[in-house]
C-alpha positions in Angstrom: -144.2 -141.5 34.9 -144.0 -138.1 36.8 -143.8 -136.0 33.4 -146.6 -133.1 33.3 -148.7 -134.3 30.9 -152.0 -132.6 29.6 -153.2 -135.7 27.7 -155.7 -138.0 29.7 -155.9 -141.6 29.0 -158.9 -143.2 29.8 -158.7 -147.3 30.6 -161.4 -149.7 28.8 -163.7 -152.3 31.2 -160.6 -154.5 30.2 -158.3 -152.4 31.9 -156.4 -150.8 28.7 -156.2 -148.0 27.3 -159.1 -147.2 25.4 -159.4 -143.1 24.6 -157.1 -140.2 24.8 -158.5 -137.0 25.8 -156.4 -133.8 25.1 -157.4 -129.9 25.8 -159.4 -128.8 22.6 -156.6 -125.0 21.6 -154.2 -128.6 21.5 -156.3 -130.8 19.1 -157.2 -127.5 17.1 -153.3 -126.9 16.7 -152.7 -130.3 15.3 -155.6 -131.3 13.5 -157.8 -128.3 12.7 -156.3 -126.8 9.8 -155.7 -130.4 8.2 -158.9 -131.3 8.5 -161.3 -128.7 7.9 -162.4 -128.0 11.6 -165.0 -125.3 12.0 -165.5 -124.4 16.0 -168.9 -124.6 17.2 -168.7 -120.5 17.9 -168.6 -120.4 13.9 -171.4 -122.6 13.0 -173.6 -121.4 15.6 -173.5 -118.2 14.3 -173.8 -119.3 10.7 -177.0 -121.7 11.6 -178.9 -119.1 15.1 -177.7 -115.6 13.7 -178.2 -116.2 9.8 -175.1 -115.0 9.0 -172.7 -115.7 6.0 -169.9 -118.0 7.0 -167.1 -114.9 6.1 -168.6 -113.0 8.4 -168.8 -115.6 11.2 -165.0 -116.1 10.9 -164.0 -113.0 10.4 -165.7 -112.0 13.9 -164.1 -115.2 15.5 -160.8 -114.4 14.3 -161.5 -110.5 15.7 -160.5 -109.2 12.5 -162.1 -106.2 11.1 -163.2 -105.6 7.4 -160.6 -103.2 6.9 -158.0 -105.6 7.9 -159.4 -108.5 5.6 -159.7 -105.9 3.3 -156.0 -104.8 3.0 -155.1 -108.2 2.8 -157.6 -108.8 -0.6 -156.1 -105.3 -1.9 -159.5 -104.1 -1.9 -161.3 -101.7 0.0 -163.7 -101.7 3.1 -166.7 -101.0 1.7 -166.2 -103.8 -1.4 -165.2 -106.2 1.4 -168.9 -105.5 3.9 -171.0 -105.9 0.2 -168.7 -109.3 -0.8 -169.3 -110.2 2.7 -172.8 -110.4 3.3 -173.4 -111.9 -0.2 -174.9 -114.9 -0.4 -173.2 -116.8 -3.1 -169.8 -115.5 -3.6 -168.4 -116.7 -6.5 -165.3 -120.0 -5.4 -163.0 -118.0 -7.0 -163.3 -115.1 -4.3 -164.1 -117.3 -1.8 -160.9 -119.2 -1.9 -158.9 -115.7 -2.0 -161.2 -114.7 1.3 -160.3 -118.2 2.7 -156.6 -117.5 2.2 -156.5 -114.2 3.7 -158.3 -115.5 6.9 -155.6 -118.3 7.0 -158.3 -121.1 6.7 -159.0 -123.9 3.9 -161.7 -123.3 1.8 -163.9 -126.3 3.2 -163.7 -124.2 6.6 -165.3 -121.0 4.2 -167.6 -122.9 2.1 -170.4 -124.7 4.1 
């Protein structure tokens, strides 16, 4: 098999195989959305920088307030203040979720 492949099997002490390993943006692409994955850049921030999981995503996504704003029809300021609460209400946070193009497990953890 001379095909370009990015996927890496990886043979068993039997000699079959026994794990596939494919490059991480790949697996995010296929899986991620379907199955609630939050990257490690996301929690870390949540869990070492005490932030609020909108914000976290918002930065990875390198969106500003403004933007997410505009998308929720609301302005900047409302947006920061919703933002750093600490309990948002599901409601809102599955209209955030939405406008950031995630699930609302990925949101809410």
């Amino acid at each position: 098999m001379n095909t370009p492949t990015n996927v890496q099997l990886i043979n068993g002490a039997d000699g079959y195989p026994a794990f596939v390993v494919v490059p991480y943006a790949e697996y995010v692409a296929q899986y991620g959305k379907d199955r609630h994955l939050i990257p490690n850049e996301v929690a870390g921030r949540v869990l070492k920088d005490d932030m609020t999981p909108m914000k976290a995503w918002r930065e990875h996504l390198g969106m500003t307030q403004a933007e997410v704003a505009a998308r929720l029809g609301t302005t900047q300021a409302a947006f920061a203040q919703l933002e750093n609460s600490s309990h948002p209400r599901k409601s809102t946070l599955r209209r955030v979720a939405n406008a950031l193009g995630l699930s609302l497990a990925q949101l809410d953890f």
